[in-house]
C-alpha positions as CSV (number, residue, x, y, z in Angstrom):
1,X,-32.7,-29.6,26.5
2,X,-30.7,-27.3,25.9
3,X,-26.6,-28.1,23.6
4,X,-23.6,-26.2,24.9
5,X,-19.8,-27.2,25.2
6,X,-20.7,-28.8,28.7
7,X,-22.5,-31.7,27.6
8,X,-20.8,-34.5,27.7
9,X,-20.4,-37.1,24.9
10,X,-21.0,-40.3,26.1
11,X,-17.3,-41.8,27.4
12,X,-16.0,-39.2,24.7
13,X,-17.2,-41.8,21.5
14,X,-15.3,-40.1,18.7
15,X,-17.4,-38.3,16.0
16,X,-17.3,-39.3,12.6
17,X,-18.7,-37.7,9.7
18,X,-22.2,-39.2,8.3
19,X,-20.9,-40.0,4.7
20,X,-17.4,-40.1,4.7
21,X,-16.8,-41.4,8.1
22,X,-14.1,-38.8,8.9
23,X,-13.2,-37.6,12.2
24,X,-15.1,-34.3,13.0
25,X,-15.3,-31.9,15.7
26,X,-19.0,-30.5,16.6
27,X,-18.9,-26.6,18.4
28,X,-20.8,-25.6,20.7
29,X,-23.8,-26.0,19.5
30,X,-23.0,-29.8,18.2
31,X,-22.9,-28.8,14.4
32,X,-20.1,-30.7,12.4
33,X,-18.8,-29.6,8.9
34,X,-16.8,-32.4,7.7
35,X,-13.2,-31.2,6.4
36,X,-13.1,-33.9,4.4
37,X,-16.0,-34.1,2.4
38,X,-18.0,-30.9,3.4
39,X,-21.2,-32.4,5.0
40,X,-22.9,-30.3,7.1
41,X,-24.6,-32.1,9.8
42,X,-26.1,-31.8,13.5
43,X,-25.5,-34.1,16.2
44,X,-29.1,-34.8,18.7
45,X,-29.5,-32.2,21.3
46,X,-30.9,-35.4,23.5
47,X,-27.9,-37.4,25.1
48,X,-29.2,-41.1,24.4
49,X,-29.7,-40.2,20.9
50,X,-26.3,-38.5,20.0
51,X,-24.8,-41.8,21.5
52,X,-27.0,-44.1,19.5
53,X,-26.3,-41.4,16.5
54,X,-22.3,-41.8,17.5
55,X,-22.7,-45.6,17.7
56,X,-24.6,-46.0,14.4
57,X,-21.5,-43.9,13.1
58,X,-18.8,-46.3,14.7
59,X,-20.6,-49.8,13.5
60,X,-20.2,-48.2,10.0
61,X,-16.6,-47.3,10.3
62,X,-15.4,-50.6,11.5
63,X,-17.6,-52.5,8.7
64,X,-15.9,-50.6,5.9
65,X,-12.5,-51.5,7.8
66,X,-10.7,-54.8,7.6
67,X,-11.9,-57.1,10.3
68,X,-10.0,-60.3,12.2
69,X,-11.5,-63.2,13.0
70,X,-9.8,-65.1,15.5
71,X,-8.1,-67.7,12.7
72,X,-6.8,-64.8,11.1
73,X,-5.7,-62.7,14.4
74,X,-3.7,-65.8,16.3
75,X,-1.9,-66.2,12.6
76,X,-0.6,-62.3,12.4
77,X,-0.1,-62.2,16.2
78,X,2.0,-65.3,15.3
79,X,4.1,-63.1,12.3
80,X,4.3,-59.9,14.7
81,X,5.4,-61.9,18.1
82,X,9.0,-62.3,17.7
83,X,9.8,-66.1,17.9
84,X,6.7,-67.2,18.3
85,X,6.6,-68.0,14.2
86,X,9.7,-70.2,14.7
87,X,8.1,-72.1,17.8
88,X,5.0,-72.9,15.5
89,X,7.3,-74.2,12.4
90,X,9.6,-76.2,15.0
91,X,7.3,-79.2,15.6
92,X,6.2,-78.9,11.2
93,X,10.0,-79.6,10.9
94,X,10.8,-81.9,13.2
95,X,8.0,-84.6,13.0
96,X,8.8,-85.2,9.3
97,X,12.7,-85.8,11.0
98,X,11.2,-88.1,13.1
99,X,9.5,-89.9,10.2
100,X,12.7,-90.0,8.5
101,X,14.6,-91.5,11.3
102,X,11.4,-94.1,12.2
103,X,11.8,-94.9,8.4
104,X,15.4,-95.7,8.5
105,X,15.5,-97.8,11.7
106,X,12.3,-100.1,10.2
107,X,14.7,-100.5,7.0
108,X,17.8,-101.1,9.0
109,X,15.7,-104.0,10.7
110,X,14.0,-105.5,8.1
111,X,17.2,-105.7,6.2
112,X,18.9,-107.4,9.1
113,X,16.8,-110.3,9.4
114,X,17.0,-111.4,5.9
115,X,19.8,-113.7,4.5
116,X,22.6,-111.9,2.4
117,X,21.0,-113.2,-1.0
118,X,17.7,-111.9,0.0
119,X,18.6,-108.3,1.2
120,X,20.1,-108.2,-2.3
121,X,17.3,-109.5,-4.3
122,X,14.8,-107.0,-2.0
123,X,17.2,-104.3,-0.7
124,X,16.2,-101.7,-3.2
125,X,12.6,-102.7,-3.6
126,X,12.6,-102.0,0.1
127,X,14.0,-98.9,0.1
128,X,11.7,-97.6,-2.5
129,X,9.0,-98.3,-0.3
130,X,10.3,-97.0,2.3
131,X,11.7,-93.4,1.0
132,X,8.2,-93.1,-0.9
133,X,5.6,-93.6,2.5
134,X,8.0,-91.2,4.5
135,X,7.8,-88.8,2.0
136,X,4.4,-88.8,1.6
137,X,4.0,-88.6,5.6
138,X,6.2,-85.8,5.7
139,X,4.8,-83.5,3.0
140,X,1.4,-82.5,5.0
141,X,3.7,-80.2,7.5
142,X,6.6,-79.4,5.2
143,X,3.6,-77.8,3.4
144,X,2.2,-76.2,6.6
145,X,5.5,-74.9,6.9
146,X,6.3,-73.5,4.2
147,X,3.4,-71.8,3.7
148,X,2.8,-70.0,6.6
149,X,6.1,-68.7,5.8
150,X,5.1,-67.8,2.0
151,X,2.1,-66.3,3.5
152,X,3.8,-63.7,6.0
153,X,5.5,-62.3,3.1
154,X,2.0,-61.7,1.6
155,X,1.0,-60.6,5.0
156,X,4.2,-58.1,5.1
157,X,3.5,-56.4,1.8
158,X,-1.0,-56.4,1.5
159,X,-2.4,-57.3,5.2
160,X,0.1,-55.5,7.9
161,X,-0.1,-51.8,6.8
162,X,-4.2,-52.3,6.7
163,X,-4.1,-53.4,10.5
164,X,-1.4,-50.6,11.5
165,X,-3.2,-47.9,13.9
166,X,-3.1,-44.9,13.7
167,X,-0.4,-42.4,15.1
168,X,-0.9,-39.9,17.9
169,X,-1.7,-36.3,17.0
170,X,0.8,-35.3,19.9
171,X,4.2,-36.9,21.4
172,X,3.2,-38.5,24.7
173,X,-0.5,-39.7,23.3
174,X,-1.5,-43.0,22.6
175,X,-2.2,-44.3,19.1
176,X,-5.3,-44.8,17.5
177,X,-8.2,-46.6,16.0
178,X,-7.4,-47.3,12.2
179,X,-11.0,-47.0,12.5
180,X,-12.7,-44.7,13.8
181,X,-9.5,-42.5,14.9
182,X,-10.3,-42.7,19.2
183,X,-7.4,-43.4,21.0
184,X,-6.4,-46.4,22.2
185,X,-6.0,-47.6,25.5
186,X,-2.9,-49.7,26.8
187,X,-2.9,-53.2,26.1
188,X,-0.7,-56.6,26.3
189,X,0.3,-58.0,22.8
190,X,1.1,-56.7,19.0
191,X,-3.1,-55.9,18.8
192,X,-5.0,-53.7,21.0
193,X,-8.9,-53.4,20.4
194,X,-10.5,-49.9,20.2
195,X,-12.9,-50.1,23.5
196,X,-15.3,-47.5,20.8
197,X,-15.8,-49.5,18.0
198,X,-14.2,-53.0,18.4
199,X,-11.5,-52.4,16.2
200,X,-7.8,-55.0,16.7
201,X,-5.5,-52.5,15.5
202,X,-1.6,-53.2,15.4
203,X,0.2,-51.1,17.8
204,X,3.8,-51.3,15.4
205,X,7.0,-49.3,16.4
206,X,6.3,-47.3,13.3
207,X,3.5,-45.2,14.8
208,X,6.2,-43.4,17.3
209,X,9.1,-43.6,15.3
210,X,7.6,-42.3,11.3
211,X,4.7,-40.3,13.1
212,X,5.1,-37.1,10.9
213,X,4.9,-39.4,7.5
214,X,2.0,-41.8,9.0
215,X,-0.2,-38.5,9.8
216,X,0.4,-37.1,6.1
217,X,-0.7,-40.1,4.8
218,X,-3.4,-40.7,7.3
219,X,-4.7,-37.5,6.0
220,X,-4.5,-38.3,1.8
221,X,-6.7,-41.8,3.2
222,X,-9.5,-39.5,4.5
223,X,-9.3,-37.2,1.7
224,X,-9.7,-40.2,-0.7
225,X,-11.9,-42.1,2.0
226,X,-14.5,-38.8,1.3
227,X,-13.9,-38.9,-2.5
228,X,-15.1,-42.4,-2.4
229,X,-17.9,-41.8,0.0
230,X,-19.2,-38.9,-2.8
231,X,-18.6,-41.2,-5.9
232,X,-19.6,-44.7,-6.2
233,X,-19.8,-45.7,-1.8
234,X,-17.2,-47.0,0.3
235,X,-16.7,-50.6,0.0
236,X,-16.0,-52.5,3.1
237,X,-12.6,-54.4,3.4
238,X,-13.5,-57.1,5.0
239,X,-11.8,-60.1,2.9
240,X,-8.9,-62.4,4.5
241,X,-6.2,-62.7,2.0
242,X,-3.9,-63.7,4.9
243,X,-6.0,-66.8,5.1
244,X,-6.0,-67.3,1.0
245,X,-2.7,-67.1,0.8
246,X,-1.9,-69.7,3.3
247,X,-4.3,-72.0,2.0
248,X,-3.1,-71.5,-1.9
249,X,0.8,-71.6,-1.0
250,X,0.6,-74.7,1.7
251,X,-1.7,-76.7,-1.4
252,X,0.8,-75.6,-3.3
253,X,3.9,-77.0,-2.0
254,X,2.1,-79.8,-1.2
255,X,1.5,-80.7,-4.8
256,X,4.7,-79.8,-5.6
257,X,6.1,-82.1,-3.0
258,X,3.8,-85.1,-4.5
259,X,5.5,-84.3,-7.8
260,X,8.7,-84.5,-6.4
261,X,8.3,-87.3,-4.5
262,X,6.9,-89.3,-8.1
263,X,9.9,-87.3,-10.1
264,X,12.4,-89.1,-7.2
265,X,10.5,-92.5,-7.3
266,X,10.9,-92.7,-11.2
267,X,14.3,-91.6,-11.4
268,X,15.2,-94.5,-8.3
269,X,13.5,-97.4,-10.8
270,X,15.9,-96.2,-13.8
271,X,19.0,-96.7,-11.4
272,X,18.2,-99.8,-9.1
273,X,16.8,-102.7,-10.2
């Protein structure tokens, strides 16, 4: 069978270099010199081959890219979906209110159906009680709260820019795979997955806005991408520090919280009797 420029790549899969798994362009005779790291390389003549060739290629590209799983993709869509974060926190705020206000009324009835010389023999005893099992109650979504806000900041600064896609190469194009580089088609919501290699990519205002900047530095990634690919290997990024870091900061309020909550309940004994 014979290569020329009319035979088609199977739904136009984007080709990627062998070893450094940057984007290449065959000629005419499907050759490919990578600009990044210099491999020379020839794509099958035979059409079912080049596209299990150009396949292989993609799975590779999206292994050594960070991955979602669907935990970690509802929690950014949460930080990128404006308002949705504050729906989530309102309920973590407002059932510990509740507590508070179930708490209070359970006191104020209690109290009321003691004699005057009781409720001050018991009052503070009561109280204690009282202050201390709310607390406790609330603490488990004041944590949850709080950190899945400390955790967007960590999101913000490590996680986002490794999910951002990649800019169009022309004004009027869509953006692309952080992955493999295809373009991506339209698509509802902050993520759009790369129909090529499976990719969730986020589609940020960025991409049109700081297109010039996001395609130099595309660029230095690839360059560095092949430097790595020549050294020691590429190393996959497939770890979930958005996950970590809400696990570590909600535990960690919550600890803080139950040291509070013994600070307050020590400090209450010194003053009521």
């Amino acid at each position: 069978m014979s290569a020329g420029p009319a035979a088609p790549l199977d739904a136009e899969l984007p080709v990627l270099c062998r070893r450094c798994g940057g984007p290449c362009e065959p000629d005419a005779e499907l050759r490919i010199t990578c600009p990044f790291c210099g491999l020379s390389d020839r794509l099958p003549a035979e059409i079912g081959e080049r596209t299990r060739e150009l396949r292989t290629r993609l799975r590779q590209a999206a292994r050594a890219a960070m991955q979602l799983d669907g935990f970690q993709r509802s929690l950014a869509g949460l930080y990128e979906t404006p308002g949705v974060l504050w729906k989530a926190l309102a309920p973590m705020v407002m059932v510990p209110a509740a507590i508070l206000v179930y708490e209070a009324v359970q006191y104020a009835v209690v109290l009321g159906n003691m004699t005057a010389t009781v409720r001050r023999q018991v009052s503070g005893e009561i109280l204690g009680g009282a202050l201390s099992g709310a607390m406790m109650l609330a603490f488990m979504p004041l944590a949850m709260a709080a950190g899945m806000l400390i955790a967007r900041r960590a999101y913000r600064r490590r996680v986002r820019p490794l999910l951002l896609g990649r800019p169009p190469r022309q004004p009027g194009r869509p953006a692309r795979c952080r992955s493999c580089g295809g373009e991506l088609a339209d698509g509802r919501g902050p993520f759009v997955t790369c129909r090529y290699c499976g990719t969730s990519n986020l589609l940020g205002e960025e991409l049109r806005r700081d297109s010039a900047r996001l395609l130099a530095e595309e660029q230095a990634a690839l360059r560095q991408q092949a430097q790595r690919a020549l050294g020691a290997g590429a190393r996959a990024a497939n770890a979930h520090p958005i996950g970590r870091a809400l696990l570590r900061s909600g535990v960690g309020v919550y600890v803080a919280l139950i040291v509070l909550n013994i600070l307050v309940r020590k400090v209450y004994a010194l003053f009521v009797p």
